[in-house]
PQR file of N, CA, C, O and H, with PARSE charges and radii, in Angstrom:
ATOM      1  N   UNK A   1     -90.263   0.562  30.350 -0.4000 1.5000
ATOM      2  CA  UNK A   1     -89.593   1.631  31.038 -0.0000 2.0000
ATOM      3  C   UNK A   1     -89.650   1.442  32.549  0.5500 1.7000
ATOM      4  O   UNK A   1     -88.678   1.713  33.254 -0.5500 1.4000
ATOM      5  N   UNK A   2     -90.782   0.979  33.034 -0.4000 1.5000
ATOM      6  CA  UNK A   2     -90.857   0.892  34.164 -0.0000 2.0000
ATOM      7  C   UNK A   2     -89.819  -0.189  35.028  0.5500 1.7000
ATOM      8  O   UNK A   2     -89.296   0.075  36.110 -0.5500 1.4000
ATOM      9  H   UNK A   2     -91.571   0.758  32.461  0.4000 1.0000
ATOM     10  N   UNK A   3     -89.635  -1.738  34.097 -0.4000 1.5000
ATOM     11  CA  UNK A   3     -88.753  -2.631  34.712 -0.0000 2.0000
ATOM     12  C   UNK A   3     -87.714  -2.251  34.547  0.5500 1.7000
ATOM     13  O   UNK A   3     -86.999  -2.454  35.529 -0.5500 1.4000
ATOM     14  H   UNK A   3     -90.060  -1.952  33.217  0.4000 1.0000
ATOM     15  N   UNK A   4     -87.048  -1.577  33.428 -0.4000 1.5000
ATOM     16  CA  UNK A   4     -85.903  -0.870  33.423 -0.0000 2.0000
ATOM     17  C   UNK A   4     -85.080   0.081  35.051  0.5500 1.7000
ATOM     18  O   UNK A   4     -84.101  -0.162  35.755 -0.5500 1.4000
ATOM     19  H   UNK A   4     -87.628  -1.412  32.630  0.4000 1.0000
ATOM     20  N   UNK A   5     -85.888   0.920  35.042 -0.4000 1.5000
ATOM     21  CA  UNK A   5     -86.242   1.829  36.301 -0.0000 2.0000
ATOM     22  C   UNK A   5     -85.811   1.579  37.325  0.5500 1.7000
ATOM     23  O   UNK A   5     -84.934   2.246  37.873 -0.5500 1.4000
ATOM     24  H   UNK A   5     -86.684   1.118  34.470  0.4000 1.0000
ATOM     25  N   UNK A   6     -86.457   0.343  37.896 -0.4000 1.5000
ATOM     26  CA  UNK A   6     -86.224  -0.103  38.903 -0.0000 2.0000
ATOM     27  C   UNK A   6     -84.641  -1.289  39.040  0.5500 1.7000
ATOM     28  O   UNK A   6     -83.943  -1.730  39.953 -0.5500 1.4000
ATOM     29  H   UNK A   6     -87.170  -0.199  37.451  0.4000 1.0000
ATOM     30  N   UNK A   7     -84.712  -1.426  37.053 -0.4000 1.5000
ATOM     31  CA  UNK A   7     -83.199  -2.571  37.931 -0.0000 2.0000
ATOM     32  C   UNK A   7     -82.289  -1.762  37.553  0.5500 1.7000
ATOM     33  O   UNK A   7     -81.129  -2.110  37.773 -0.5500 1.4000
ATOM     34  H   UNK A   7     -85.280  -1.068  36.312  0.4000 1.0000
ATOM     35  N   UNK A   8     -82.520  -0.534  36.921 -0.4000 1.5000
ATOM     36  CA  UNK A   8     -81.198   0.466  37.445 -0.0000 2.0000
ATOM     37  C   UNK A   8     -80.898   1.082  38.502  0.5500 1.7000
ATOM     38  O   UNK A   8     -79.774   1.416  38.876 -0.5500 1.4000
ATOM     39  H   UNK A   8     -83.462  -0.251  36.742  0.4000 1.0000
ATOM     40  N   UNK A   9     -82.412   1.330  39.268 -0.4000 1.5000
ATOM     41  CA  UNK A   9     -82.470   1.535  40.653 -0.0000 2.0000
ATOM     42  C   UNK A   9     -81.745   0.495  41.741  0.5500 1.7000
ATOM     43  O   UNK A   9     -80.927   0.878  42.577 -0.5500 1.4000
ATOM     44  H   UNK A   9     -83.325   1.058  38.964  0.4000 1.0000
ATOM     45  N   UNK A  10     -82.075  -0.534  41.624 -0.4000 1.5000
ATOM     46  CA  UNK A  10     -81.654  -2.096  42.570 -0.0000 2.0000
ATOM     47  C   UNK A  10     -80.382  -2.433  41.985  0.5500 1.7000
ATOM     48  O   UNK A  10     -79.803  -3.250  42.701 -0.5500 1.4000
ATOM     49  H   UNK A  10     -82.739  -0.845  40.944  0.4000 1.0000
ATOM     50  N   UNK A  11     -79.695  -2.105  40.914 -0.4000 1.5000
ATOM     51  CA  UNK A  11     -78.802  -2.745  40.679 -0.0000 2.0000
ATOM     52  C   UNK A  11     -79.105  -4.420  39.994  0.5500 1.7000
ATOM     53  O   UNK A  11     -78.335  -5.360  40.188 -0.5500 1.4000
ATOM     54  H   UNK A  11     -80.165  -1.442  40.332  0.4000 1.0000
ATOM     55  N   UNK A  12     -80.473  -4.516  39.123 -0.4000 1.5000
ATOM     56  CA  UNK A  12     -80.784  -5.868  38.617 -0.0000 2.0000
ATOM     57  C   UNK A  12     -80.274  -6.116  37.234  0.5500 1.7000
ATOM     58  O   UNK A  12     -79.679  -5.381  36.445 -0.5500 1.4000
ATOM     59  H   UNK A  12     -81.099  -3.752  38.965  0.4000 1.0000
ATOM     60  N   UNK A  13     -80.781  -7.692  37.141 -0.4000 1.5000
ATOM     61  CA  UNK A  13     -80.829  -7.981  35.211 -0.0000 2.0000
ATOM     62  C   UNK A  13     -79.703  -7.437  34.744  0.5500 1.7000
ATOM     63  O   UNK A  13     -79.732  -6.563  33.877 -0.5500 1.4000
ATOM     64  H   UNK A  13     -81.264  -8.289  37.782  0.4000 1.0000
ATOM     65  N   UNK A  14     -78.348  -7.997  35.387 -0.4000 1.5000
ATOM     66  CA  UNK A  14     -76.887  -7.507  34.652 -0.0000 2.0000
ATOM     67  C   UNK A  14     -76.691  -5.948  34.831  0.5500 1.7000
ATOM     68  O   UNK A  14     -75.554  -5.586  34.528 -0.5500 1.4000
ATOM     69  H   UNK A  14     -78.325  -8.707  36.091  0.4000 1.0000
ATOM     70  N   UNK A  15     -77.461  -5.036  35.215 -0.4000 1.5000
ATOM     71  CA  UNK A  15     -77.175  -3.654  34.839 -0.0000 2.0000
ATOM     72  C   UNK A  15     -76.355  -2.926  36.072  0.5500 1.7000
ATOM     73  O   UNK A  15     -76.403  -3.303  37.243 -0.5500 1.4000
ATOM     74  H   UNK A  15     -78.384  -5.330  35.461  0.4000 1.0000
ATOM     75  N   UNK A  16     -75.907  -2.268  35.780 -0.4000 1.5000
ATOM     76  CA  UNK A  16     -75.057  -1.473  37.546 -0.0000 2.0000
ATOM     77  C   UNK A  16     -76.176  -0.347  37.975  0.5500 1.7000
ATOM     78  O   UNK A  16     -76.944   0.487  37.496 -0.5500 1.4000
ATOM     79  H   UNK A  16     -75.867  -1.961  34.829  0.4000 1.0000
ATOM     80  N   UNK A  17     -75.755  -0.873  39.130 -0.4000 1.5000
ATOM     81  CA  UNK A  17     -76.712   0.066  40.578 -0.0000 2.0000
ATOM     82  C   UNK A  17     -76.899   1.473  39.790  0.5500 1.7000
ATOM     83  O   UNK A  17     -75.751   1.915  39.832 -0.5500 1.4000
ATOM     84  H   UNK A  17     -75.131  -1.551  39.519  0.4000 1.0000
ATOM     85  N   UNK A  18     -77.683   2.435  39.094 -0.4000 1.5000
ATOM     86  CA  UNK A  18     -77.753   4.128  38.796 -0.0000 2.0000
ATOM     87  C   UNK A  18     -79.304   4.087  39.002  0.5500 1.7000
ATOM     88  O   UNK A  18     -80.240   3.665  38.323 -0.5500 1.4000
ATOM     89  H   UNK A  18     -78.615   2.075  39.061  0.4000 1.0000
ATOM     90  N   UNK A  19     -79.145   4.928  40.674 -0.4000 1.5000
ATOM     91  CA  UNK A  19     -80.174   4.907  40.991 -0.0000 2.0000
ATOM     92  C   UNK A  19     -81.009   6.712  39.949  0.5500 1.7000
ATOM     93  O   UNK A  19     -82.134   7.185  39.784 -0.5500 1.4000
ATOM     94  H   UNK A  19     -78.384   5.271  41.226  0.4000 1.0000
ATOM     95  N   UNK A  20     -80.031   6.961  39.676 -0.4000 1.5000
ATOM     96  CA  UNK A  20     -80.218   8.523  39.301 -0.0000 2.0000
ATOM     97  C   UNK A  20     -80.896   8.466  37.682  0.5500 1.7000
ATOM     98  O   UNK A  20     -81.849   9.084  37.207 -0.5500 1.4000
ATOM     99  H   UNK A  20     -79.118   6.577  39.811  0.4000 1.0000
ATOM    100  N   UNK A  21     -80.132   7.631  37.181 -0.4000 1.5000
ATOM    101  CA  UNK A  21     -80.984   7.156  35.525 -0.0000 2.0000
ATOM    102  C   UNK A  21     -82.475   6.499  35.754  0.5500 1.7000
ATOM    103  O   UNK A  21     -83.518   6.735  35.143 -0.5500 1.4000
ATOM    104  H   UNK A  21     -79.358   7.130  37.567  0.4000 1.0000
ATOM    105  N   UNK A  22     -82.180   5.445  37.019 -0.4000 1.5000
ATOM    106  CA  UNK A  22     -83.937   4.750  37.154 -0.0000 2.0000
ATOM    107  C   UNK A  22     -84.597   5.434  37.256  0.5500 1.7000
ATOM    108  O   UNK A  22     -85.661   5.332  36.645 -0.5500 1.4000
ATOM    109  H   UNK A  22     -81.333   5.253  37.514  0.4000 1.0000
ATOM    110  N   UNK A  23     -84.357   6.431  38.021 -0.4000 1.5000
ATOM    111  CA  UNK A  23     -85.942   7.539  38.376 -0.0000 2.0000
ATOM    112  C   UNK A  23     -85.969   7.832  37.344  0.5500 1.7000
ATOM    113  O   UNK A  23     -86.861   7.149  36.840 -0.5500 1.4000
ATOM    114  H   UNK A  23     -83.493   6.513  38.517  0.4000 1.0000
ATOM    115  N   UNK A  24     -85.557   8.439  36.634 -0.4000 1.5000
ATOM    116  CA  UNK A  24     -86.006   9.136  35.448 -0.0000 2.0000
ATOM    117  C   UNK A  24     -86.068   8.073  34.702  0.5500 1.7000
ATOM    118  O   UNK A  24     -85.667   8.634  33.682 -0.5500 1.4000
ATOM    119  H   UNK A  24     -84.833   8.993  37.044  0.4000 1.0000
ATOM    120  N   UNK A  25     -86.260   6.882  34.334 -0.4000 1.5000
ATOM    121  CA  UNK A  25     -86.959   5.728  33.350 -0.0000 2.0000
ATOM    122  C   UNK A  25     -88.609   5.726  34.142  0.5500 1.7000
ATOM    123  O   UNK A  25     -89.699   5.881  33.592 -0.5500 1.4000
ATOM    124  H   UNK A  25     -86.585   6.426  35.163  0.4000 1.0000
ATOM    125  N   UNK A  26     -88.320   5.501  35.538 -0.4000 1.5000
ATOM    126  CA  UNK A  26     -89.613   5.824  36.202 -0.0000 2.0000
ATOM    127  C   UNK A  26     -90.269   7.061  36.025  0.5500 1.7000
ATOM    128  O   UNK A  26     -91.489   6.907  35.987 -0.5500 1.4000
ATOM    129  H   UNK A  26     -87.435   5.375  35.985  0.4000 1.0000
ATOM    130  N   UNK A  27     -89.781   8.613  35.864 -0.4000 1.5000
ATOM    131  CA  UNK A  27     -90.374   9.459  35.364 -0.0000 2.0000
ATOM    132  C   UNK A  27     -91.308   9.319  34.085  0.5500 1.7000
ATOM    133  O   UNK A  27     -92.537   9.369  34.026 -0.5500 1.4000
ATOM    134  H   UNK A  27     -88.790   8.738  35.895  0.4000 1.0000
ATOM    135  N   UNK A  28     -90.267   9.107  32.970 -0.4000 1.5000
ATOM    136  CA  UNK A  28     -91.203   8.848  31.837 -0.0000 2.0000
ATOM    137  C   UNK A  28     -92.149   7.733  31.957  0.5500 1.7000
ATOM    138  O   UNK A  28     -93.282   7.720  31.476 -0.5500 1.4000
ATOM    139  H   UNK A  28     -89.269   9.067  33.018  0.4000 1.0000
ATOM    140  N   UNK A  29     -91.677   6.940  32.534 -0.4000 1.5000
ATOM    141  CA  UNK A  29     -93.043   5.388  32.608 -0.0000 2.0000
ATOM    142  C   UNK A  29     -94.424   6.105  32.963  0.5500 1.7000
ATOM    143  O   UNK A  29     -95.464   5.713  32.433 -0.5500 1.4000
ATOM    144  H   UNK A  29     -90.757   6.950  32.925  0.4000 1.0000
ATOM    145  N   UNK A  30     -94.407   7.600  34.245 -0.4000 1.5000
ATOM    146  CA  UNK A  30     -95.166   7.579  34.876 -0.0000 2.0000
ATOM    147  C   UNK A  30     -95.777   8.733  33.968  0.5500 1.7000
ATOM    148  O   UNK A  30     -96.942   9.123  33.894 -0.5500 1.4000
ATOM    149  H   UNK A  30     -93.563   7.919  34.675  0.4000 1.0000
ATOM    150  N   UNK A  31     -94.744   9.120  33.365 -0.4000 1.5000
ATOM    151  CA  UNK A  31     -96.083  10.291  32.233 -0.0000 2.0000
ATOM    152  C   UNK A  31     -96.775  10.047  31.215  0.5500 1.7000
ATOM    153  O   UNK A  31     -97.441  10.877  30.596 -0.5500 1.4000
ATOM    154  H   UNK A  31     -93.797   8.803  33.426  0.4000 1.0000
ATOM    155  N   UNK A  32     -96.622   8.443  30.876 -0.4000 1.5000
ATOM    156  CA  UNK A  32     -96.841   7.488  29.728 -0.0000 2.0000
ATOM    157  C   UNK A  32     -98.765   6.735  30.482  0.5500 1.7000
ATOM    158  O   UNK A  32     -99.865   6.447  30.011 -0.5500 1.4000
ATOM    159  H   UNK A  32     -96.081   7.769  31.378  0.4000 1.0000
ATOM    160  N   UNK A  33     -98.205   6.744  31.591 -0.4000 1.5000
ATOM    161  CA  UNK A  33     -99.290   5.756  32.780 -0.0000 2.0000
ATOM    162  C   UNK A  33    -100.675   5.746  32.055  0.5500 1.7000
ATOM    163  O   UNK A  33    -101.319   4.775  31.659 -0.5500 1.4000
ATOM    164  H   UNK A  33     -97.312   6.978  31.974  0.4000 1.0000
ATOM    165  N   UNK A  34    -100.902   6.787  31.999 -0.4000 1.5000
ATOM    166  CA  UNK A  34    -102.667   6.658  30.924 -0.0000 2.0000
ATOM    167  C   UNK A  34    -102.731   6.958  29.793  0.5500 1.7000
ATOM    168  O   UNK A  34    -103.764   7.139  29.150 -0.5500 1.4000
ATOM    169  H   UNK A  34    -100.378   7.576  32.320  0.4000 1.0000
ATOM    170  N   UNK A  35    -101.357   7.067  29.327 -0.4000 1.5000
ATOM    171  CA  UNK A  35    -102.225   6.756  28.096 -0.0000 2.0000
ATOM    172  C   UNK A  35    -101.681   5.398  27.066  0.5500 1.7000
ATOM    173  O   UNK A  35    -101.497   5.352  25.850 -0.5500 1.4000
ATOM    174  H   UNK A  35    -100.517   6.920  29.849  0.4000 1.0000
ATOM    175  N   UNK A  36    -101.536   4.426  28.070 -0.4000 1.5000
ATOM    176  CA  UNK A  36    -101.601   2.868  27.206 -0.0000 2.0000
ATOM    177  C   UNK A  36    -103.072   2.371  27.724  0.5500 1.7000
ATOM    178  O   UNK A  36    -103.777   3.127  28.392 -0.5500 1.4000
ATOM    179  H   UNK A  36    -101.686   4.464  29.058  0.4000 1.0000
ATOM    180  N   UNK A  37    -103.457   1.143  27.394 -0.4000 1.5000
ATOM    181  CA  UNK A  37    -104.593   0.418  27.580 -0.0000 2.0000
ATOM    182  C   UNK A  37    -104.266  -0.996  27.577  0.5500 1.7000
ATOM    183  O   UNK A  37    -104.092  -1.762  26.629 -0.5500 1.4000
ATOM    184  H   UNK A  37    -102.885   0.529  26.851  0.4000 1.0000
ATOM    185  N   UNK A  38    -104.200  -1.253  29.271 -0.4000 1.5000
ATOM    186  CA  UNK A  38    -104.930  -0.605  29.936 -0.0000 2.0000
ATOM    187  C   UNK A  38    -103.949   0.100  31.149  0.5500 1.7000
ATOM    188  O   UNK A  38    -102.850  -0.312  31.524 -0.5500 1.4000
ATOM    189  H   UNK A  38    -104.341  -0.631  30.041  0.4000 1.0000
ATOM    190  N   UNK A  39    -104.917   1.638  31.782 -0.4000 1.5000
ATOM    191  CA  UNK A  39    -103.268   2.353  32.495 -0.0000 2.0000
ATOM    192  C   UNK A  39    -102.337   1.425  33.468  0.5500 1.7000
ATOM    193  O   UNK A  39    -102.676   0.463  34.156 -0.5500 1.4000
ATOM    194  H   UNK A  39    -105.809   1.972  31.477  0.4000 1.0000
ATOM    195  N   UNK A  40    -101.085   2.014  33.303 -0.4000 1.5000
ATOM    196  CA  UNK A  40    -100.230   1.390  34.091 -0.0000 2.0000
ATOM    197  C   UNK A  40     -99.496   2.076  35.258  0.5500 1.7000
ATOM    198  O   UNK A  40     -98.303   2.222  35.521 -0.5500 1.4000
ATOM    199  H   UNK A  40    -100.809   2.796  32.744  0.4000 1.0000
ATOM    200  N   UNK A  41    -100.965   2.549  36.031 -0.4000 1.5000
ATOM    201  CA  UNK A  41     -99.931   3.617  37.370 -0.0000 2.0000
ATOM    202  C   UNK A  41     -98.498   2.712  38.211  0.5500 1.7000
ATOM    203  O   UNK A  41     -97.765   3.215  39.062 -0.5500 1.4000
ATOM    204  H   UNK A  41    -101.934   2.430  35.817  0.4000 1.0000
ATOM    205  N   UNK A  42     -98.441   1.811  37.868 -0.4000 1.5000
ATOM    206  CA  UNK A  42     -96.784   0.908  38.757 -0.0000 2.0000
ATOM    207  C   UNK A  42     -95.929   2.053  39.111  0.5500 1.7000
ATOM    208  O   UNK A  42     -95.608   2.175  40.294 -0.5500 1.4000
ATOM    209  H   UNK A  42     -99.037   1.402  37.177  0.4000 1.0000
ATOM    210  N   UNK A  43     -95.577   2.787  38.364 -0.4000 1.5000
ATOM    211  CA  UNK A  43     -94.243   3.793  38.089 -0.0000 2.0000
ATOM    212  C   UNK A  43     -95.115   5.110  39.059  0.5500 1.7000
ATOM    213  O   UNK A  43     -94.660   5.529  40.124 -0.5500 1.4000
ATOM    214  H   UNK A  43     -95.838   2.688  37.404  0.4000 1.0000
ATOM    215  N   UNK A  44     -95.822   5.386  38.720 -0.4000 1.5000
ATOM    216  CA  UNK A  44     -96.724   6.813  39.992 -0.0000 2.0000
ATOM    217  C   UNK A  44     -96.548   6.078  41.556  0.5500 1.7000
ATOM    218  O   UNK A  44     -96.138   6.852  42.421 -0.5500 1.4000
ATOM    219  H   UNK A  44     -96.191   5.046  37.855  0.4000 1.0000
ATOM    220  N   UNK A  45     -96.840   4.567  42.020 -0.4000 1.5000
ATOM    221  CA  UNK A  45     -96.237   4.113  43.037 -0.0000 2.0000
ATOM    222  C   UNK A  45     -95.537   3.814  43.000  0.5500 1.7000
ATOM    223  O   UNK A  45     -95.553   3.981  44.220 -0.5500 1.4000
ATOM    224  H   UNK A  45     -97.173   3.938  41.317  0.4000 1.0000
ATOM    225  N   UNK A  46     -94.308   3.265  42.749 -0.4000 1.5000
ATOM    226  CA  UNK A  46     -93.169   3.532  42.834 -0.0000 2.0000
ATOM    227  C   UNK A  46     -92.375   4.608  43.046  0.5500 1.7000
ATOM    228  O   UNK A  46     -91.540   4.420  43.931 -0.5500 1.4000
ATOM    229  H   UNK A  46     -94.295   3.129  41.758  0.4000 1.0000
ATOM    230  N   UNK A  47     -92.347   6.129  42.309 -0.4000 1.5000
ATOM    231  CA  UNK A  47     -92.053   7.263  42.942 -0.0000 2.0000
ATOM    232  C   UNK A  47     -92.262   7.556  44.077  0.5500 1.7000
ATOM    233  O   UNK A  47     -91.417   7.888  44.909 -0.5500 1.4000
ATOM    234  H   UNK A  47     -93.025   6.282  41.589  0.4000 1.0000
ATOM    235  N   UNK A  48     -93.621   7.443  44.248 -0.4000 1.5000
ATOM    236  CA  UNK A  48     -94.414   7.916  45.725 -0.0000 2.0000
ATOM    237  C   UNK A  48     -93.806   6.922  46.950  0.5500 1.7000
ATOM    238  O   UNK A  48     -93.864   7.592  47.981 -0.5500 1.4000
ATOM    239  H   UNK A  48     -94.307   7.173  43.573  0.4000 1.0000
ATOM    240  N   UNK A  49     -93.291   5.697  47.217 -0.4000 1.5000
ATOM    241  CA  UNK A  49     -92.785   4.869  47.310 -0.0000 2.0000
ATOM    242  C   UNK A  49     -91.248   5.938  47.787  0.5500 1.7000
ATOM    243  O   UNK A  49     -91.185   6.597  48.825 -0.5500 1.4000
ATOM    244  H   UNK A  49     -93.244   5.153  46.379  0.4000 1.0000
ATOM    245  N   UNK A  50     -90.056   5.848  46.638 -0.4000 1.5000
ATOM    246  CA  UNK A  50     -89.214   6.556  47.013 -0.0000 2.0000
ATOM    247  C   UNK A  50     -89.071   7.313  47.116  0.5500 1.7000
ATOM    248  O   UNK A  50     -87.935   7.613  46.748 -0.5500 1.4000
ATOM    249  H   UNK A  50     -90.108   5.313  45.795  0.4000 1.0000
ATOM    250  N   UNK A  51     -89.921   8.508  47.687 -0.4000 1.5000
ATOM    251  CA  UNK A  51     -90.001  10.115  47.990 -0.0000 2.0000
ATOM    252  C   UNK A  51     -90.339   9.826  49.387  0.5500 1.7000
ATOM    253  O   UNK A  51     -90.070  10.805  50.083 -0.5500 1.4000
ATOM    254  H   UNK A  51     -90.843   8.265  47.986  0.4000 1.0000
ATOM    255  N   UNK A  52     -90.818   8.871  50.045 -0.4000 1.5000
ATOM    256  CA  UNK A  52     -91.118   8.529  51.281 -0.0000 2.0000
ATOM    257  C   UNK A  52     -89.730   7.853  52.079  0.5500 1.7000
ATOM    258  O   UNK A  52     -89.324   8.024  53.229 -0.5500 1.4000
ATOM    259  H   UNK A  52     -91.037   8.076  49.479  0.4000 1.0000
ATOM    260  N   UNK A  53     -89.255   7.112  51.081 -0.4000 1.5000
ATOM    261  CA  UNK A  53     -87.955   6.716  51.388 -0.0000 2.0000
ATOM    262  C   UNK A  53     -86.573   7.617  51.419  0.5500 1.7000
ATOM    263  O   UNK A  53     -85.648   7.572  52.230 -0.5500 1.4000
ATOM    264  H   UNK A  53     -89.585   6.974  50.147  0.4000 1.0000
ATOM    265  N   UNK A  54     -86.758   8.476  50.221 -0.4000 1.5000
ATOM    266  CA  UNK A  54     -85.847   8.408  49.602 -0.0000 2.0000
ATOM    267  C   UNK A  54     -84.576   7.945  49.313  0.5500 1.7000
ATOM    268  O   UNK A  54     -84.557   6.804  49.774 -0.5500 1.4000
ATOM    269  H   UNK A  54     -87.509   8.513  49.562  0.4000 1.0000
ATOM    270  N   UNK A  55     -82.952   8.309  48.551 -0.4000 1.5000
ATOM    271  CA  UNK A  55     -82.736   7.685  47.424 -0.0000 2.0000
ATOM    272  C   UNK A  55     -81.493   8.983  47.693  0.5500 1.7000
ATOM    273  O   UNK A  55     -81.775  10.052  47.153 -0.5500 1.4000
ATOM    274  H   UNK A  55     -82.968   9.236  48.177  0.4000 1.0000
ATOM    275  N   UNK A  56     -80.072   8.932  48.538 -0.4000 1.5000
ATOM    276  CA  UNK A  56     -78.939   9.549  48.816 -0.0000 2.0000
ATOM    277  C   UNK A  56     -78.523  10.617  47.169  0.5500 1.7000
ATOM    278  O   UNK A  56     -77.995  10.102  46.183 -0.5500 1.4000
ATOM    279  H   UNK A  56     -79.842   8.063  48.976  0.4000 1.0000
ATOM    280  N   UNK A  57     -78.847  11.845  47.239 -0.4000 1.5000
ATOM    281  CA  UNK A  57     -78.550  12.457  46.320 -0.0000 2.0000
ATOM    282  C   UNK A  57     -79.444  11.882  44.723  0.5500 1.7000
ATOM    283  O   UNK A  57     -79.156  11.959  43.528 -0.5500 1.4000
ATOM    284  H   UNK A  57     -79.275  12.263  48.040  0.4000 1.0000
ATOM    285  N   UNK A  58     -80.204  11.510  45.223 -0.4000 1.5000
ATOM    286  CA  UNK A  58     -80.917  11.726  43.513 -0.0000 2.0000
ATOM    287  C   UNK A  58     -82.767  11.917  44.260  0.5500 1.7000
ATOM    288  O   UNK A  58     -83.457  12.819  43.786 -0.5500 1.4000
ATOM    289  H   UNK A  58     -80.439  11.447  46.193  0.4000 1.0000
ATOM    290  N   UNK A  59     -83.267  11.160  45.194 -0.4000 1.5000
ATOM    291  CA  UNK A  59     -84.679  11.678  45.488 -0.0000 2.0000
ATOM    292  C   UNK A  59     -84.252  12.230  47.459  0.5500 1.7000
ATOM    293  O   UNK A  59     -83.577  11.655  48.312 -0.5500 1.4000
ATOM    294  H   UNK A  59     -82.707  10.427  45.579  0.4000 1.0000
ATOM    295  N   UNK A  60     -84.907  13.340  47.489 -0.4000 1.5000
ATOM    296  CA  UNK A  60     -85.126  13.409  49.077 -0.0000 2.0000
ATOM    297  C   UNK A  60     -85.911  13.625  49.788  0.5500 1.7000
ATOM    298  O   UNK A  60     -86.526  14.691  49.798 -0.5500 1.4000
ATOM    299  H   UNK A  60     -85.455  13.807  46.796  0.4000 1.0000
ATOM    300  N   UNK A  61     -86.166  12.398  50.812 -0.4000 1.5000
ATOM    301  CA  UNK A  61     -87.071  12.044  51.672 -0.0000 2.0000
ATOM    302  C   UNK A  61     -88.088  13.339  51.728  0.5500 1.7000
ATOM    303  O   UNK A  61     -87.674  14.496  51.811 -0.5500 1.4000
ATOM    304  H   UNK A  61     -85.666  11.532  50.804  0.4000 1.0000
ATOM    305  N   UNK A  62     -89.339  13.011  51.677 -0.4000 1.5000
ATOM    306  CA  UNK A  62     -90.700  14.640  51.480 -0.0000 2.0000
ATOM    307  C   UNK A  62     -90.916  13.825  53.171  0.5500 1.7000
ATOM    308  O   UNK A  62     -91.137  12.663  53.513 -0.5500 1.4000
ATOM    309  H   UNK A  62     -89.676  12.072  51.610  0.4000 1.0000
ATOM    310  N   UNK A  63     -90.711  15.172  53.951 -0.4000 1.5000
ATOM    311  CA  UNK A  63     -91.372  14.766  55.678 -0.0000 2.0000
ATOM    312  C   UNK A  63     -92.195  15.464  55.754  0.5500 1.7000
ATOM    313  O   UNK A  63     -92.446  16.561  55.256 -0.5500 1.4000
ATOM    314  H   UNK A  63     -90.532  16.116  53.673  0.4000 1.0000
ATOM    315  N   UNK A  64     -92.861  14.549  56.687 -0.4000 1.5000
ATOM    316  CA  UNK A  64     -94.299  14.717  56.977 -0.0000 2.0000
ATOM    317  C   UNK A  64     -94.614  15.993  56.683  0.5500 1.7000
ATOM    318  O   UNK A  64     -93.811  16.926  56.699 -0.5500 1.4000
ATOM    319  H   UNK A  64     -92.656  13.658  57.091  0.4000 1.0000
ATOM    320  N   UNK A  65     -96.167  16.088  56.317 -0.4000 1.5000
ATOM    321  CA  UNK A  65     -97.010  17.207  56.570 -0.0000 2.0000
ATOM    322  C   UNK A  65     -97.775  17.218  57.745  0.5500 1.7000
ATOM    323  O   UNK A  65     -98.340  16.222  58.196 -0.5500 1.4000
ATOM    324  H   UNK A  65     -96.819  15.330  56.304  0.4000 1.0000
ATOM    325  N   UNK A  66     -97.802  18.583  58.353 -0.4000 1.5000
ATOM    326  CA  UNK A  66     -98.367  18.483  59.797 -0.0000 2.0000
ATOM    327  C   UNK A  66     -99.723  19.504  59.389  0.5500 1.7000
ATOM    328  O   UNK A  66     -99.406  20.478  58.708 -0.5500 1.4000
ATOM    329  H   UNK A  66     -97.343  19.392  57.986  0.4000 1.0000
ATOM    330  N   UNK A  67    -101.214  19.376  59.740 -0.4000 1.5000
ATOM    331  CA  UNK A  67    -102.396  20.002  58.925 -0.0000 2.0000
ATOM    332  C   UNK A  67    -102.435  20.593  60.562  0.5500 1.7000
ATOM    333  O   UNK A  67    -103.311  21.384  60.911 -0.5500 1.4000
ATOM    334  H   UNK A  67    -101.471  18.584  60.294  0.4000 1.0000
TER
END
């Protein structure tokens, strides 16, 4: 789920650019993360990753927190 994710995100591996389906392959990857063996947080960075970036109409940019 997770390589999926991302080459629907990038546009990889034959598939067309839907950055809006990857996240959500990355969603489920990342609610899956502990409980395979052994965990696979990739997909929890990766989100965190494009929420910093974000991702034109499907993730948007989280700005700064000021404490």
């Amino acid at each position: 789920m997770h390589r999926l994710g991302l080459a629907e995100i990038n546009g990889e591996l034959g598939l067309t650019k839907r950055p809006k389906d990857g996240v959500q392959w990355l969603k489920r990857a990342a609610e899956l993360a502990d409980q395979v063996d052994p965990p696979q947080p990739q997909s929890l960075h990766e989100l965190s990753i494009l929420h910093e970036k974000g991702i034109d109409n499907v993730i948007f940019q989280v700005s700064s927190h000021h404490f």
